[in-house]
Biopython code that builds the backbone (N, CA, C, O; Angstrom):
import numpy as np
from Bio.PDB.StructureBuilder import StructureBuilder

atoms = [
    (1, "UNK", "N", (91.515, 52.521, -37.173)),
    (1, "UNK", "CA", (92.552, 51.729, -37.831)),
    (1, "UNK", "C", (92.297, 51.758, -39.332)),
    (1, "UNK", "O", (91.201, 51.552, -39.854)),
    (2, "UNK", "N", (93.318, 52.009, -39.901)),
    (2, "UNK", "CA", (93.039, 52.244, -41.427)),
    (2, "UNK", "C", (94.084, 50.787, -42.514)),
    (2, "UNK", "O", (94.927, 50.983, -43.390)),
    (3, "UNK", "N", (93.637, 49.653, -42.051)),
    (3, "UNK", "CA", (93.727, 48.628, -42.739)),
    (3, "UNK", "C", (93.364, 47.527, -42.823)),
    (3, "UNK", "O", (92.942, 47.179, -41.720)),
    (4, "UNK", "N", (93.282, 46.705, -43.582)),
    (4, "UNK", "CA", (92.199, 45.525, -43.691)),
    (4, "UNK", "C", (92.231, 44.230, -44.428)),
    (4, "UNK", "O", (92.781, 44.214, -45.529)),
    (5, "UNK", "N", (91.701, 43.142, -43.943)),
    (5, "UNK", "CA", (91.916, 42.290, -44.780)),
    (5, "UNK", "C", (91.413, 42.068, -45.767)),
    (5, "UNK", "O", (90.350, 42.689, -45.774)),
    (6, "UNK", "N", (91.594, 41.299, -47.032)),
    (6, "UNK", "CA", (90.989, 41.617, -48.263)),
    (6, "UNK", "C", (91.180, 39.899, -48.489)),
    (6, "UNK", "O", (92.354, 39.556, -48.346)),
    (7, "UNK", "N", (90.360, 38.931, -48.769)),
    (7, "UNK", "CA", (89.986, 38.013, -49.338)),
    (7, "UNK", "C", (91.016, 37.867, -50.818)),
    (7, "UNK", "O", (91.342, 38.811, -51.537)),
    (8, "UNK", "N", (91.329, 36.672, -50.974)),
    (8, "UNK", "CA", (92.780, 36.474, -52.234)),
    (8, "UNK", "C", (92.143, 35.206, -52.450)),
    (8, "UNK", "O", (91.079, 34.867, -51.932)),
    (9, "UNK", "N", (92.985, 34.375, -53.404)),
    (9, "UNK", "CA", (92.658, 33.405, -54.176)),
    (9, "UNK", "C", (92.775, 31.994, -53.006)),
    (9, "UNK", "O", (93.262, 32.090, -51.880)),
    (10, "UNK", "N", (92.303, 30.948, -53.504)),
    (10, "UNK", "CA", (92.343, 29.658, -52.215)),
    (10, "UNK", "C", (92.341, 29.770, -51.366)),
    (10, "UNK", "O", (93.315, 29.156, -50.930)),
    (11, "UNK", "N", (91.475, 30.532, -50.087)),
    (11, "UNK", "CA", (90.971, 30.733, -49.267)),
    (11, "UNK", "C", (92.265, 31.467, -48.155)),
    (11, "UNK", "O", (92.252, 31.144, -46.967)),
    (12, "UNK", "N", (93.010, 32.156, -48.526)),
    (12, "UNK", "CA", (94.250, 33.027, -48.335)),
    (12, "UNK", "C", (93.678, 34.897, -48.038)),
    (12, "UNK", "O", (92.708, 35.441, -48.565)),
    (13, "UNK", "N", (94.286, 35.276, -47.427)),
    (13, "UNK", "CA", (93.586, 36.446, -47.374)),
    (13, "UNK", "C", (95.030, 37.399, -47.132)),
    (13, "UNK", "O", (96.058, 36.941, -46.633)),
    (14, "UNK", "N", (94.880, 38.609, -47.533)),
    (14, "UNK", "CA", (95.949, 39.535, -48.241)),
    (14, "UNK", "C", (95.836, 40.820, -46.694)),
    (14, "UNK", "O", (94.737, 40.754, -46.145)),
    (15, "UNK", "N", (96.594, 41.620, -46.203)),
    (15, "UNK", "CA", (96.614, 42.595, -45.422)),
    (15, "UNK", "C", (96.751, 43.888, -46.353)),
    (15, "UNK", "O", (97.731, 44.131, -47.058)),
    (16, "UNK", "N", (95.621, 44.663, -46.238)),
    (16, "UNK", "CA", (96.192, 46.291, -47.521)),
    (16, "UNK", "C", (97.094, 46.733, -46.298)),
    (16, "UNK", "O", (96.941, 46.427, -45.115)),
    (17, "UNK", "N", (98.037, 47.500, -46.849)),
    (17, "UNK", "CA", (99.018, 48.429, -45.533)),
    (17, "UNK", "C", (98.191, 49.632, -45.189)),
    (17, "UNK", "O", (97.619, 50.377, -45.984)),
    (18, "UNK", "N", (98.221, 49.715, -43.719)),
    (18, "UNK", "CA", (97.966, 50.723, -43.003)),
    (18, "UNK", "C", (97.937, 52.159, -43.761)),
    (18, "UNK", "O", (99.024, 52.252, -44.331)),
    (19, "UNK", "N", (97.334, 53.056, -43.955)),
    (19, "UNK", "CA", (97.332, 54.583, -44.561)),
    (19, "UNK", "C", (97.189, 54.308, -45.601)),
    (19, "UNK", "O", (97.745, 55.273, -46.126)),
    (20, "UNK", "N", (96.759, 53.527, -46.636)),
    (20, "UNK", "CA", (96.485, 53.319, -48.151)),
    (20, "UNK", "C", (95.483, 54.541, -48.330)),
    (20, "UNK", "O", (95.667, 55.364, -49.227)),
    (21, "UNK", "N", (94.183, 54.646, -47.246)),
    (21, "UNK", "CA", (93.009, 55.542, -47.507)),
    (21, "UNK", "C", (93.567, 56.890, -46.859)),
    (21, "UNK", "O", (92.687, 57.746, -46.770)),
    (22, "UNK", "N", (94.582, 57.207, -46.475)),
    (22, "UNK", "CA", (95.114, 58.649, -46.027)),
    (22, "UNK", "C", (94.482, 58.737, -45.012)),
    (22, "UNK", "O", (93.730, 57.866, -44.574)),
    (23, "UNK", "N", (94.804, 60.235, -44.315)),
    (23, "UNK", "CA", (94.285, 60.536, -43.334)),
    (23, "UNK", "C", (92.602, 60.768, -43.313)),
    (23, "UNK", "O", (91.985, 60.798, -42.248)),
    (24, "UNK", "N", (91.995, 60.916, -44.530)),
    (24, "UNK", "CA", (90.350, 60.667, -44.582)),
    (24, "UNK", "C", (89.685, 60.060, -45.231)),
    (24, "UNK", "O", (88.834, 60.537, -45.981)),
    (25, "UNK", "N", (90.014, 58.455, -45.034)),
    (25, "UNK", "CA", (89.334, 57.641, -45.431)),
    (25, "UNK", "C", (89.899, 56.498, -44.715)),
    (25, "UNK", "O", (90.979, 56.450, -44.127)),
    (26, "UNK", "N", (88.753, 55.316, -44.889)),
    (26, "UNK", "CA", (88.777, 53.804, -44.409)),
    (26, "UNK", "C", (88.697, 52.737, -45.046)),
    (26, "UNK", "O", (87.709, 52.411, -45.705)),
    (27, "UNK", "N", (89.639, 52.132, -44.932)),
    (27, "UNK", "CA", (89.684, 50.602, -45.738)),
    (27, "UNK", "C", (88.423, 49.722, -45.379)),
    (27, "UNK", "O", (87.909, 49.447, -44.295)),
    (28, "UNK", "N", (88.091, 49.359, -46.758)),
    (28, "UNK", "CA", (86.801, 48.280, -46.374)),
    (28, "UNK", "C", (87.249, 47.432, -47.465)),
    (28, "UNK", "O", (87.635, 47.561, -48.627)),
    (29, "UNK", "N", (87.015, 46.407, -46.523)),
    (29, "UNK", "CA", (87.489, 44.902, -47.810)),
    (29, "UNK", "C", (86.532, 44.381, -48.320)),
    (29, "UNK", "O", (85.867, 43.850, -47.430)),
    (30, "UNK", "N", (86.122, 44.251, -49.226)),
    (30, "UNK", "CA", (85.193, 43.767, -50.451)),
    (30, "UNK", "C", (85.261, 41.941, -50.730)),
    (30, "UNK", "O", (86.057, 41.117, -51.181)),
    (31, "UNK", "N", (84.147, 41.973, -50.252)),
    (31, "UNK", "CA", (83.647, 40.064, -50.443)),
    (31, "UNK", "C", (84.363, 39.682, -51.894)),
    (31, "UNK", "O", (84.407, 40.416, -52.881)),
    (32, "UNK", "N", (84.787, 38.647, -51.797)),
    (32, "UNK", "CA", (85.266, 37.985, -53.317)),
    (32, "UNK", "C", (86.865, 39.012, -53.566)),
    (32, "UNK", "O", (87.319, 38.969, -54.709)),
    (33, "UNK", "N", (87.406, 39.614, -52.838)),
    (33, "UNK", "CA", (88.385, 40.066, -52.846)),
    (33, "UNK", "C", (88.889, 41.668, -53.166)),
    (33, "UNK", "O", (88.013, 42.531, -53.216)),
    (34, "UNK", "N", (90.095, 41.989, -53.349)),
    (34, "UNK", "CA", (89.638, 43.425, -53.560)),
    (34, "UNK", "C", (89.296, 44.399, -52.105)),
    (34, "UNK", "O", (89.090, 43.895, -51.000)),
    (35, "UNK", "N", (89.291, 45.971, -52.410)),
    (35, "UNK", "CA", (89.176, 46.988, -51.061)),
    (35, "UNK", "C", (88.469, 47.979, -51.898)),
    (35, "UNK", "O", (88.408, 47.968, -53.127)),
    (36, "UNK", "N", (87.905, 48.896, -51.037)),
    (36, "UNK", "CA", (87.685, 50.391, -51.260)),
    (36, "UNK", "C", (87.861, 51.326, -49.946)),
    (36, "UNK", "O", (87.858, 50.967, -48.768)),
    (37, "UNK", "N", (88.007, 52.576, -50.461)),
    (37, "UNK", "CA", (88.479, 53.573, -49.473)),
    (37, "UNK", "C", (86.981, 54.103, -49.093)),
    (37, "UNK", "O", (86.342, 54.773, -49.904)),
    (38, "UNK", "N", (86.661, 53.892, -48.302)),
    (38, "UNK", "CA", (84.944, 54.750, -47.593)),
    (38, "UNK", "C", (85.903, 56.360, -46.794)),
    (38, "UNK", "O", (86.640, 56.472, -45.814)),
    (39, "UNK", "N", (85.470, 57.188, -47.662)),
    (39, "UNK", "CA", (85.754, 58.401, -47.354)),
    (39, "UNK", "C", (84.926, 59.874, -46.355)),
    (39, "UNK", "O", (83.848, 60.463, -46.425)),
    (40, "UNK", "N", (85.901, 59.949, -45.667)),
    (40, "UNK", "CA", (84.949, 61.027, -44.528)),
    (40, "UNK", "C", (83.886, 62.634, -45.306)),
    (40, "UNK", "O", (84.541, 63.662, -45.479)),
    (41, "UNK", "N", (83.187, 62.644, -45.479)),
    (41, "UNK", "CA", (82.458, 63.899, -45.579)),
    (41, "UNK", "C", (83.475, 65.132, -46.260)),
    (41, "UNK", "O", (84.609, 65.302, -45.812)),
    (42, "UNK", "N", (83.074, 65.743, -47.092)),
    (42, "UNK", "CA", (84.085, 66.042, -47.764)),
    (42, "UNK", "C", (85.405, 66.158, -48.724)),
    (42, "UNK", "O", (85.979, 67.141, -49.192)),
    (43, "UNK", "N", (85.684, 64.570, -48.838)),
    (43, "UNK", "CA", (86.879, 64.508, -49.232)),
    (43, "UNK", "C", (86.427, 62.996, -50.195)),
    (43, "UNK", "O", (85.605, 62.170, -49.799)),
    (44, "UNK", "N", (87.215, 62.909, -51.552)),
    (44, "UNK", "CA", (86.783, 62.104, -52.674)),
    (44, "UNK", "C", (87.933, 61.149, -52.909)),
    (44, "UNK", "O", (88.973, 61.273, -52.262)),
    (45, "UNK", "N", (87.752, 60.051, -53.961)),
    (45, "UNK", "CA", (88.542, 59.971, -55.103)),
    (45, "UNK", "C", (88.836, 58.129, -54.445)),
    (45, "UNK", "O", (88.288, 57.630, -53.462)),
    (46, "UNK", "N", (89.661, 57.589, -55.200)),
    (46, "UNK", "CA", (89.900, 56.361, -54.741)),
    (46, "UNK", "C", (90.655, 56.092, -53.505)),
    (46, "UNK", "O", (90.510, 54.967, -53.027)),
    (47, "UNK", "N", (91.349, 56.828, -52.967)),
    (47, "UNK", "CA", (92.162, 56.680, -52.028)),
    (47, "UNK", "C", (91.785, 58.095, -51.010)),
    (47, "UNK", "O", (92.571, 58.357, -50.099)),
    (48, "UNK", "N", (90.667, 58.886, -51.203)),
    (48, "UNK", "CA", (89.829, 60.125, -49.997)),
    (48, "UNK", "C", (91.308, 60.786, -50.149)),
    (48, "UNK", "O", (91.953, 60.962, -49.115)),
    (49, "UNK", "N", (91.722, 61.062, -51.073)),
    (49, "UNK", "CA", (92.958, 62.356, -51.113)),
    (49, "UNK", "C", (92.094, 63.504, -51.461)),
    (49, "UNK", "O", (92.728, 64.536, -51.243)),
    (50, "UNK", "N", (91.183, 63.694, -51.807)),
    (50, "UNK", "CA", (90.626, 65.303, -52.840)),
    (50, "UNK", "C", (89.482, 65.330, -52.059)),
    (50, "UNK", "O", (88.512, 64.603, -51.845)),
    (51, "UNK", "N", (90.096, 66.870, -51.547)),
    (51, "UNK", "CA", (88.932, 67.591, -51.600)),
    (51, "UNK", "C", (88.034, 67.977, -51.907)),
    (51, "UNK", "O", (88.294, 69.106, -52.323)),
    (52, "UNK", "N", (86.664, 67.730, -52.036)),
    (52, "UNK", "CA", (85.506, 68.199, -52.770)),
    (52, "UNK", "C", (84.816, 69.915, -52.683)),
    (52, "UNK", "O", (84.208, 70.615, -51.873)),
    (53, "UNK", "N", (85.460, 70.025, -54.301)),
    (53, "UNK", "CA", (85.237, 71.601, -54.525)),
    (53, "UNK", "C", (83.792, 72.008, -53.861)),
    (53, "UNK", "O", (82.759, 71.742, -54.475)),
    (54, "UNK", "N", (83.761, 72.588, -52.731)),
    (54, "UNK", "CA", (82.257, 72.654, -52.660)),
    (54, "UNK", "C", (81.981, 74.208, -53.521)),
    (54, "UNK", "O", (80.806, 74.509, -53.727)),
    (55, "UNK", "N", (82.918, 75.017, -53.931)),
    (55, "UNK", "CA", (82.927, 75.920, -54.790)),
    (55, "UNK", "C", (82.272, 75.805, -56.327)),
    (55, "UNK", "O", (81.870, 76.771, -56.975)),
    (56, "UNK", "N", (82.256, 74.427, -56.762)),
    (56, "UNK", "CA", (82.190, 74.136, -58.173)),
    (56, "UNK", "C", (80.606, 74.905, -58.720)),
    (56, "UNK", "O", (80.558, 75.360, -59.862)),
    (57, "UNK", "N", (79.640, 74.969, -58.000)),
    (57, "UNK", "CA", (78.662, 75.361, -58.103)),
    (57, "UNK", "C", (78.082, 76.856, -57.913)),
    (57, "UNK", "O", (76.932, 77.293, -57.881)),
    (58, "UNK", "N", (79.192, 77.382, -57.813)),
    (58, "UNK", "CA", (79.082, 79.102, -57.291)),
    (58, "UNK", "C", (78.158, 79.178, -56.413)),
    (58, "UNK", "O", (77.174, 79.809, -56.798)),
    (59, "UNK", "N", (78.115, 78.814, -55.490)),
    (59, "UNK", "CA", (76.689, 79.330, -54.167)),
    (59, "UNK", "C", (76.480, 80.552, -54.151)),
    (59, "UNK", "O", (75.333, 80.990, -54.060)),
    (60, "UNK", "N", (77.850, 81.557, -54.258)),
    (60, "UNK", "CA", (78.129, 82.973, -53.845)),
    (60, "UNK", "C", (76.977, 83.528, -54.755)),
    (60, "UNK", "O", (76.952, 83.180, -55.935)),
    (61, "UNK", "N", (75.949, 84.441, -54.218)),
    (61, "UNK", "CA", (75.742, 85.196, -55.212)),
    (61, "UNK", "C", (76.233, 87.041, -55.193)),
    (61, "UNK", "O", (77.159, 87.469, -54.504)),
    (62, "UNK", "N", (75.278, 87.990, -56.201)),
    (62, "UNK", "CA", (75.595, 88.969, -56.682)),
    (62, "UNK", "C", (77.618, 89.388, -56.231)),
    (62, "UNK", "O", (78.108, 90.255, -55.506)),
    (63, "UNK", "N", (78.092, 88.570, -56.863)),
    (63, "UNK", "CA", (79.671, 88.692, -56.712)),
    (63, "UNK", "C", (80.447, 88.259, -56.079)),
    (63, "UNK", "O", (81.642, 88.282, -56.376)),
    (64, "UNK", "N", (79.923, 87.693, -54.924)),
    (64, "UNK", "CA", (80.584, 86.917, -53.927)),
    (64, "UNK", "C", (82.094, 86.420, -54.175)),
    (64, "UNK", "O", (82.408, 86.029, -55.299)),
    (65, "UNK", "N", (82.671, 86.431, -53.526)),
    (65, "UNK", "CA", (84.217, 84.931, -53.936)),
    (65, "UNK", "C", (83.456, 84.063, -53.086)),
    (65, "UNK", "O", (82.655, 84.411, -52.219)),
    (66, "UNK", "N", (83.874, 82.569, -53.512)),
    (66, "UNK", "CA", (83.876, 81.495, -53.086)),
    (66, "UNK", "C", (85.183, 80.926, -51.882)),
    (66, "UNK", "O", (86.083, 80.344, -52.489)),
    (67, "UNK", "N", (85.335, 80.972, -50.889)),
    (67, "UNK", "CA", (86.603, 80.199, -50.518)),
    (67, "UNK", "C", (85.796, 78.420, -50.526)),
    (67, "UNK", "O", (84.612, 78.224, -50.249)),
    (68, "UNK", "N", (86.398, 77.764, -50.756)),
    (68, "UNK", "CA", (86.442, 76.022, -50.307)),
    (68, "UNK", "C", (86.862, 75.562, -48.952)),
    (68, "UNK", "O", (88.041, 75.762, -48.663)),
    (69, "UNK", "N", (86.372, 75.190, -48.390)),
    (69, "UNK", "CA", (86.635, 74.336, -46.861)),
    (69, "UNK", "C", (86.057, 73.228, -47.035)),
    (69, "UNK", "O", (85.134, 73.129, -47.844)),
    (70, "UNK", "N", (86.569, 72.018, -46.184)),
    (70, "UNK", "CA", (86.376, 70.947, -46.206)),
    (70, "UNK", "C", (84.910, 70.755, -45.360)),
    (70, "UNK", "O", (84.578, 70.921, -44.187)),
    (71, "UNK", "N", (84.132, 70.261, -46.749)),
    (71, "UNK", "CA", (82.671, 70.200, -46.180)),
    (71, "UNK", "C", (81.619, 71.289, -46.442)),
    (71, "UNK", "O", (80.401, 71.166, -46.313)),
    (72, "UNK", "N", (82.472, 72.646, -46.930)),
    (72, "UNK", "CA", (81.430, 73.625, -46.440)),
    (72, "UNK", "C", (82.544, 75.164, -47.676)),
    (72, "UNK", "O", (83.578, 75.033, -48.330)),
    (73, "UNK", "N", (81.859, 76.096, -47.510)),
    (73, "UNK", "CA", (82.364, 76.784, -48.634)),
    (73, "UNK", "C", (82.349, 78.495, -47.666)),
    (73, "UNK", "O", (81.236, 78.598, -47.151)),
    (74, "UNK", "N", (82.843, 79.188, -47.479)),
    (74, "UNK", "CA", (82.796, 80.623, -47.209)),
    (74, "UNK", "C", (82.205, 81.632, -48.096)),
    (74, "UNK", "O", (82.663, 81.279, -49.183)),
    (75, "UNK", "N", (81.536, 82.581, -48.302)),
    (75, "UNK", "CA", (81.664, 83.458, -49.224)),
    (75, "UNK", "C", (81.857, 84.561, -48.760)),
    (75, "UNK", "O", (81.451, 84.891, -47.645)),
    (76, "UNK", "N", (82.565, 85.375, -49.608)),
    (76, "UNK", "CA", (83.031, 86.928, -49.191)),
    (76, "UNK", "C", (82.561, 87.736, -49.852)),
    (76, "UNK", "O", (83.144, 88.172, -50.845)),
    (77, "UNK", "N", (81.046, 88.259, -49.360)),
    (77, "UNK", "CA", (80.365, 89.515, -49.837)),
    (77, "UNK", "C", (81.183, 91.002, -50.130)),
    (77, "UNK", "O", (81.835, 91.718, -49.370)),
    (78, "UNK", "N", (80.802, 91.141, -51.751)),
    (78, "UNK", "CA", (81.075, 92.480, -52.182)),
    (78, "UNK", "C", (80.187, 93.334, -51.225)),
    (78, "UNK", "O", (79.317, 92.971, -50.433)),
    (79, "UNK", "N", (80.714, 94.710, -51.563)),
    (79, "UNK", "CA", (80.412, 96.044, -50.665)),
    (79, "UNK", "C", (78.850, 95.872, -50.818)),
    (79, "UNK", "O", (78.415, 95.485, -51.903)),
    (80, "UNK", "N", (78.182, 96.082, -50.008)),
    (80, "UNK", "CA", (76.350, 96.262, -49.737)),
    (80, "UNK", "C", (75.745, 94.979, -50.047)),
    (80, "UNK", "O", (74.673, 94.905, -50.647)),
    (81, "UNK", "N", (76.470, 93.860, -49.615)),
    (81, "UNK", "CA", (76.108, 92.469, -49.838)),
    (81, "UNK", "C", (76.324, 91.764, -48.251)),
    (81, "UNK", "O", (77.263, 92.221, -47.599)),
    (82, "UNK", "N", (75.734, 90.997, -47.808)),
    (82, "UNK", "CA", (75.562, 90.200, -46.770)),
    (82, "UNK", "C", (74.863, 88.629, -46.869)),
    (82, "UNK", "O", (74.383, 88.177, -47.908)),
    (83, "UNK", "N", (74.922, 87.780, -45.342)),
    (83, "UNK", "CA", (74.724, 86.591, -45.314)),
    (83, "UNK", "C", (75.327, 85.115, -45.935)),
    (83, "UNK", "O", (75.968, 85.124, -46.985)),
    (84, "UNK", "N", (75.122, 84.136, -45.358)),
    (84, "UNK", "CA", (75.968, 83.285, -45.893)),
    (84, "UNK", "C", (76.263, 82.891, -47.597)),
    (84, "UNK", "O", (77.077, 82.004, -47.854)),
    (85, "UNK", "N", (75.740, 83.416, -48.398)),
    (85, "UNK", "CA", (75.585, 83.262, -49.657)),
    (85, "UNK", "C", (75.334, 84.810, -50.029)),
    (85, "UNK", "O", (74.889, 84.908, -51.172)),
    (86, "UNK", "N", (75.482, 85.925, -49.440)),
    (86, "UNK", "CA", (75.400, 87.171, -50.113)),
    (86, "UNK", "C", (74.359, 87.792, -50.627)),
    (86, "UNK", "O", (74.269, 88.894, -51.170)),
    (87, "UNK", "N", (73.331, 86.707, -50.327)),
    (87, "UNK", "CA", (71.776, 87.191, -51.088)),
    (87, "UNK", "C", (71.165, 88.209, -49.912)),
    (87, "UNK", "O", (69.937, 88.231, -49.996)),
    (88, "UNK", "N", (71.471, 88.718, -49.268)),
    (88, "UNK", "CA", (71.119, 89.862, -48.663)),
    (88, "UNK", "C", (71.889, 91.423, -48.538)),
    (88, "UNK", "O", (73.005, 91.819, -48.201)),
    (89, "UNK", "N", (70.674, 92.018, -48.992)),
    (89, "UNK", "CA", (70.916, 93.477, -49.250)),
    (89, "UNK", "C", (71.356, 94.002, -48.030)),
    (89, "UNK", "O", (70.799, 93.584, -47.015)),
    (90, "UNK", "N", (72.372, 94.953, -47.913)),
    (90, "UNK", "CA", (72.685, 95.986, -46.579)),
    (90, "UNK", "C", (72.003, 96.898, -46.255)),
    (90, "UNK", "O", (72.312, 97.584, -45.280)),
]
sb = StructureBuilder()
sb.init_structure("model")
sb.init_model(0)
sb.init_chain("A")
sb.init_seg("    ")
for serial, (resi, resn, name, xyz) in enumerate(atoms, 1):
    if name == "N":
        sb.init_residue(resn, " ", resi, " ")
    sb.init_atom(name, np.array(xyz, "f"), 0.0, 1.0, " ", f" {name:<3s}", serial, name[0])
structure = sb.get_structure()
């Protein structure tokens, strides 16, 4: 279930609407009032909309491309390159 109650002024308490945190993330209501989105593995930002570049860091080596997947990164070894990061010779 992706909504929650959130603590308001004079002992009143507020409902966030359902899907505020998208499809990857969870509403958590914060003591003294207020929410945050607790986001699944992979995915960022205030509301778990963004994907986390796992590319940003070039893993790929000697030439590799990078693809991005959620959680995890591909690389696509140039010619006489192998393994998950390309650091192996053919």
């Amino acid at each position: 279930m992706d909504s929650c109650t959130v603590s308001a002024p004079l002992g009143s308490a507020i409902m966030v609407p359902s899907g505020i945190c998208g499809d990857h993330g969870m509403c958590v209501g914060l003591s003294g009032g207020g929410f945050r989105c607790s986001c699944e593995a992979g995915y960022t930002g205030q509301y778990c909309h963004e994907n986390i570049n796992d590319c940003k860091v070039n893993p790929c080596q000697n030439g590799g491309t990078c693809v991005d997947k959620v959680s995890s990164f591909q690389c696509i070894c140039k010619e006489g390159w192998e393994g998950e990061i390309c650091a192996t010779s053919k």
